[in-house]
C-alpha positions as CSV (number, residue, x, y, z in Angstrom):
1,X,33.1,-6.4,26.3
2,X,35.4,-2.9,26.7
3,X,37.7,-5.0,28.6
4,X,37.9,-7.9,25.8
5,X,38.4,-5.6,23.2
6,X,41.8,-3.8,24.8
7,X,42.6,-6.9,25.7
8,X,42.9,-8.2,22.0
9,X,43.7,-5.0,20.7
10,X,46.7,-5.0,23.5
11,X,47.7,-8.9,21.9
12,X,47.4,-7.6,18.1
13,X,50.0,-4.6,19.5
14,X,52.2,-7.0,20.7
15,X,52.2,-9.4,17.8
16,X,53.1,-6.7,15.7
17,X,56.2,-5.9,17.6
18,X,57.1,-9.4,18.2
19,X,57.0,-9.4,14.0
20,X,59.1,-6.4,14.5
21,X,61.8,-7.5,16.7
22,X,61.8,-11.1,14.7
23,X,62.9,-9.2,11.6
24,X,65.5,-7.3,13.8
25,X,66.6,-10.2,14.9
26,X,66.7,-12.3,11.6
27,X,68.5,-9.0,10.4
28,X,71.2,-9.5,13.0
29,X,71.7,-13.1,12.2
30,X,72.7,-11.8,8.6
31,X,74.9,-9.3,10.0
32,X,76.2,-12.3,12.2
33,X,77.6,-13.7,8.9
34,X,78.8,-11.3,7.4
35,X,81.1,-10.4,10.5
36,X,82.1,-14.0,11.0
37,X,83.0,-13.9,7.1
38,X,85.1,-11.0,7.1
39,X,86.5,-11.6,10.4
40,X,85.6,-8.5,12.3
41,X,85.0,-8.0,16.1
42,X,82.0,-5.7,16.5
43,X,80.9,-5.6,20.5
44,X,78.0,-3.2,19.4
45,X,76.3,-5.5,17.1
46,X,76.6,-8.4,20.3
47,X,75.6,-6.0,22.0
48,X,72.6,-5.3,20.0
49,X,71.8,-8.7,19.2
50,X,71.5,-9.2,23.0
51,X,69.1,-6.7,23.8
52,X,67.1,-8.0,20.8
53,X,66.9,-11.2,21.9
54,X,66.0,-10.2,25.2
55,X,63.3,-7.6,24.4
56,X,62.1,-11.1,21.9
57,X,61.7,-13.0,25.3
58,X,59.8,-10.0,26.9
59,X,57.5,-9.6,24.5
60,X,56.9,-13.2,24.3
61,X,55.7,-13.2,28.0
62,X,54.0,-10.5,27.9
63,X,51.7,-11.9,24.8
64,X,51.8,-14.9,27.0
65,X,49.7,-12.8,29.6
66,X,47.5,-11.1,27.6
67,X,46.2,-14.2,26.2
68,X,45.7,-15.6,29.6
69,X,44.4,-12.4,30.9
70,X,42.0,-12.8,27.9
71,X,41.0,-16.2,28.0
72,X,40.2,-15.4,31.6
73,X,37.8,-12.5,30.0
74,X,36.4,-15.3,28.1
75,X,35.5,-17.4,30.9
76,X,33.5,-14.7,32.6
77,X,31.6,-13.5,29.7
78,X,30.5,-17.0,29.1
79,X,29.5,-17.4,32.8
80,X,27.3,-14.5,32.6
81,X,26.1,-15.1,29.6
82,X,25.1,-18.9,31.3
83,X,23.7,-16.8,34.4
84,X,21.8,-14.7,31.4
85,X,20.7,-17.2,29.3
């Protein structure tokens, strides 16, 4: 039960930074318009808008394990629990 409780304690962590970086991002996008408007070349903001994106795919594979590593969690407490019961 330890082990299951990390494990969605560890999921609601990274759901909270996925939130995080989707506001960055959607922040970016903004920023995207309003250099495209005014015509200005920023290579920091691309810059920045590519390590957000890619630190958006991380986490998104990471949750991805988690919830597997979880739902294997799962599966073994309800196999005890049939051994148990």
């Amino acid at each position: 039960m330890k082990d299951r409780l990390k494990a969605t304690q560890d999921i609601a962590a990274a759901n909270a930074e996925q939130m995080r970086l989707n506001q960055k991002s959607s922040g970016l996008l903004v920023l995207d318009l309003k250099v495209e408007r005014d015509g200005i070349v920023d290579s920091t903001h691309e810059n920045e808008h590519a390590r957000t994106e890619a630190a958006v795919e991380d986490n998104i594979r990471k949750i991805d394990r988690l919830e597997r590593e979880l739902s294997a969690l799962d599966e073994e407490l309800e196999a005890t629990m049939k051994k148990e019961g």
